[in-house]
PAZA-740740 format. One record per residue (C-alpha): residue in one letter; x, y, z. Coordinates in steps of 0.001 Angstrom, whole numbers, plus 500000, padded with zeros to 6 digits. Example, Ala and Ser with C-alpha at 12.3 -4.5 7.8 and 13.67 -1.06 7.14 Angstrom:
REM PAZA-740740
A512300495500507800/S513670498940507140/
***
This chain:
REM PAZA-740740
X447915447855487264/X451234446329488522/X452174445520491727/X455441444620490770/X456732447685488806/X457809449889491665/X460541452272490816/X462591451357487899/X464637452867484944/X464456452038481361/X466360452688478281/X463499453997475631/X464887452616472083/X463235453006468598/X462455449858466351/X461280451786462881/X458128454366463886/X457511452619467189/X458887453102470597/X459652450429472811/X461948450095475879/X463971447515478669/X464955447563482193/X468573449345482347/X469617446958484165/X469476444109481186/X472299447055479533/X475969446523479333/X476759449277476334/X474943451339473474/X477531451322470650/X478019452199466798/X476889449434464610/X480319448378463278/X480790444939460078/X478705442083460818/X479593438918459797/X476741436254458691/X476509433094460469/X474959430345457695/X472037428810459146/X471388430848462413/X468133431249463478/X466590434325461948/X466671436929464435/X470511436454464079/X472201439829462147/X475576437949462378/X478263438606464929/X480821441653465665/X483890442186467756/X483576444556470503/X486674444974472019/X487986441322471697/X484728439634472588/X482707438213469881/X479305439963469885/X476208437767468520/X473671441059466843/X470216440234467318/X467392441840465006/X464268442243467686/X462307443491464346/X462288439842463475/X461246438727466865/X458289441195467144/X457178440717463044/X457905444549462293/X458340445583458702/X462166446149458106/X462356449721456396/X465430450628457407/X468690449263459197/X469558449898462485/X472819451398462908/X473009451322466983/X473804448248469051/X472167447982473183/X474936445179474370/X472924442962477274/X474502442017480622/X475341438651480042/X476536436110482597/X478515434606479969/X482040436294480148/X483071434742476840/X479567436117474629/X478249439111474413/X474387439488472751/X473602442791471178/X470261444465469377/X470240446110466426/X468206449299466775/X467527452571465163/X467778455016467913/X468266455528471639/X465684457930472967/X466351458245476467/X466483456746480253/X463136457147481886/X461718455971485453/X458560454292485593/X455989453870488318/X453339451577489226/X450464454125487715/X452695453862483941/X452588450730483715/X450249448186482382/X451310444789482682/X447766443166481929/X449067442227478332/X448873438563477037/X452359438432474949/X455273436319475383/X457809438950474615/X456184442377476192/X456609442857480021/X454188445353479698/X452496448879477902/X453841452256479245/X451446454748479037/X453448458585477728/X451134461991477222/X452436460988473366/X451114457510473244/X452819453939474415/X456312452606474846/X456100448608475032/X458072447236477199/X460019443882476224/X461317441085478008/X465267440534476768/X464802436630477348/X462128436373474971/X464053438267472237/X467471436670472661/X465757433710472269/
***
């Protein structure tokens, strides 16, 4: 079990049939997927980039990241706090689910992955819980 967990929020997010989730605190924005423009030669996890509101927004694809099967496009955007005023770094997801708080007893952070913080346990199976660092890259 954690001892480090304590009482947090997450925003629960849906990468194809799988549910996954980060601390709400790593969120700017959930927005519309609007045009992305390619960048030759990015790594990648790299979409392309997008203006949000006068800031140029670089769209990462966590699907890449975490070697899921791309079925479908996403078509919503989670915008990460950034301490970068001049970049903004979005994901490109299918679907918001909802804001949930977790406690120690949901939470097992006994997993050996680079990118997962840890496994929350749900009556309707897991949510994994990913570190942004690891995805951005």
């Amino acid at each position: 079990m954690s001892q480090t967990v304590g009482d947090v929020q997450v925003l629960e997010f849906r990468l194809e049939d799988r549910k996954y989730c980060i601390d709400i605190a790593h969120v700017d924005e959930i927005v519309d997927k609007d045009e992305l423009t390619p960048l030759p030669n990015s790594d990648p996890r790299v979409e392309g980039v997008m203006d949000l509101r006068g800031t140029t927004t670089t769209i990462i694809n966590p699907k890449k990241v975490l070697d899921l099967e791309e079925s479908e496009t996403g078509n919503r955007i989670i915008v990460l706090e950034t301490d970068d005023e001049d970049s903004e770094v979005g994901w490109l997801i299918d679907a918001v689910n909802q804001v949930v708080s977790l406690d120690d007893e949901t939470v097992d952070e006994s997993v050996d992955s680079d990118s997962v913080k840890g496994i929350v346990r749900q009556d309707d199976g897991f949510v994994v819980w990913v570190k942004p660092e690891e995805i951005n890259g």
